[in-house]
C-alpha positions as CSV (number, residue, x, y, z in Angstrom):
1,X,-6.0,-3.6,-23.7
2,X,-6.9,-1.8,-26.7
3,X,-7.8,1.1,-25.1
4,X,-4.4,1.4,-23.0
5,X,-2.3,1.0,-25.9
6,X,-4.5,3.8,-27.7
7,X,-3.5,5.8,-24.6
8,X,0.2,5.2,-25.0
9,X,0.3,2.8,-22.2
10,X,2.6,0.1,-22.7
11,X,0.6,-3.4,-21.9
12,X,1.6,-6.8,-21.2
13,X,-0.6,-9.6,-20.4
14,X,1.1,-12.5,-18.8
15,X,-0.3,-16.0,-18.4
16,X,-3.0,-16.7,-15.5
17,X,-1.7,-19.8,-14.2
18,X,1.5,-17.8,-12.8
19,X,1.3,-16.5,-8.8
20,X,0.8,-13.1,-8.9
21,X,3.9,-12.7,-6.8
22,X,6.2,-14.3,-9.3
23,X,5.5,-11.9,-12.0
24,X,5.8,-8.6,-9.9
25,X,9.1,-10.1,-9.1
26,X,10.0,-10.4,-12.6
27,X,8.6,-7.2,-13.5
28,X,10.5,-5.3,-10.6
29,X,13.7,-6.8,-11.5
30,X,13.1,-5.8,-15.3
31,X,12.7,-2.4,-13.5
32,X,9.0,-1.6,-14.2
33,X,7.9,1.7,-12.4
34,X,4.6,0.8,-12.3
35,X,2.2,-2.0,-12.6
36,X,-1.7,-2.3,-13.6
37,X,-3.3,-5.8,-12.4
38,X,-6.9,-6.4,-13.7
39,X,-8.0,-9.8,-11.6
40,X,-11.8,-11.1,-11.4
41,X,-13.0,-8.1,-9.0
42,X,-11.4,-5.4,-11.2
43,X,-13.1,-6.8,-14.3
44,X,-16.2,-6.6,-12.1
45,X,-16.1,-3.3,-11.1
46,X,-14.6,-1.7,-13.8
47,X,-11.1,-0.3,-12.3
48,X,-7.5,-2.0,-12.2
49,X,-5.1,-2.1,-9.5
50,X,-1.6,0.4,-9.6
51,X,0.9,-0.5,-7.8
52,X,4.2,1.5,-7.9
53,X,7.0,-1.1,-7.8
54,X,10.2,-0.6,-5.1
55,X,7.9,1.4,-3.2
56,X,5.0,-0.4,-2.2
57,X,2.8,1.7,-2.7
58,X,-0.8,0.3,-4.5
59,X,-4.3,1.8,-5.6
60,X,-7.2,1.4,-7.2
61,X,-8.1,3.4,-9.8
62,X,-10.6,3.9,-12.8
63,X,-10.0,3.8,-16.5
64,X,-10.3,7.6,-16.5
65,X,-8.3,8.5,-13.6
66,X,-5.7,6.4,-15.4
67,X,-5.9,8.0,-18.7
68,X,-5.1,11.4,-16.3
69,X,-2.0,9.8,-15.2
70,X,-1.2,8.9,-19.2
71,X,-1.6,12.5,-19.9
72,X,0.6,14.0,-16.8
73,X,3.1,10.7,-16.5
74,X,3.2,9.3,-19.9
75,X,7.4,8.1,-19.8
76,X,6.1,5.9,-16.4
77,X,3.3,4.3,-17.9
């Protein structure tokens, strides 16, 4: 997390015993553009999932391909 807010990223971590679904729901009706969800496999492999809410669209990406985006998209992130 440290690292994302050194990046300008705004961060948010929100409790683990919530469904995942519930929180994108909350998130997409506090109008979030875009969301970064680090679950066991992530943390594994090193990479967090974006997905770009009210469009559906999801990948996964690195921690340098996401400090790229900061750098080109920093008002989404």
């Amino acid at each position: 997390m440290a690292r994302l807010k050194q990046l300008g990223i705004r961060v948010e971590l929100h409790n683990p015993d919530q469904r995942i679904s519930k929180i994108i729901r909350e998130l997409a009706r506090r109008r979030v553009p875009l969301v970064a969800i680090v679950g066991e496999q992530e943390a594994i492999h090193q990479t967090l999932n974006l997905r770009r809410l009210g469009g559906g669209e999801q990948q996964e990406i690195n921690l340098a391909q996401l400090e790229q985006l900061a750098q080109v998209m920093p008002k989404a992130l």
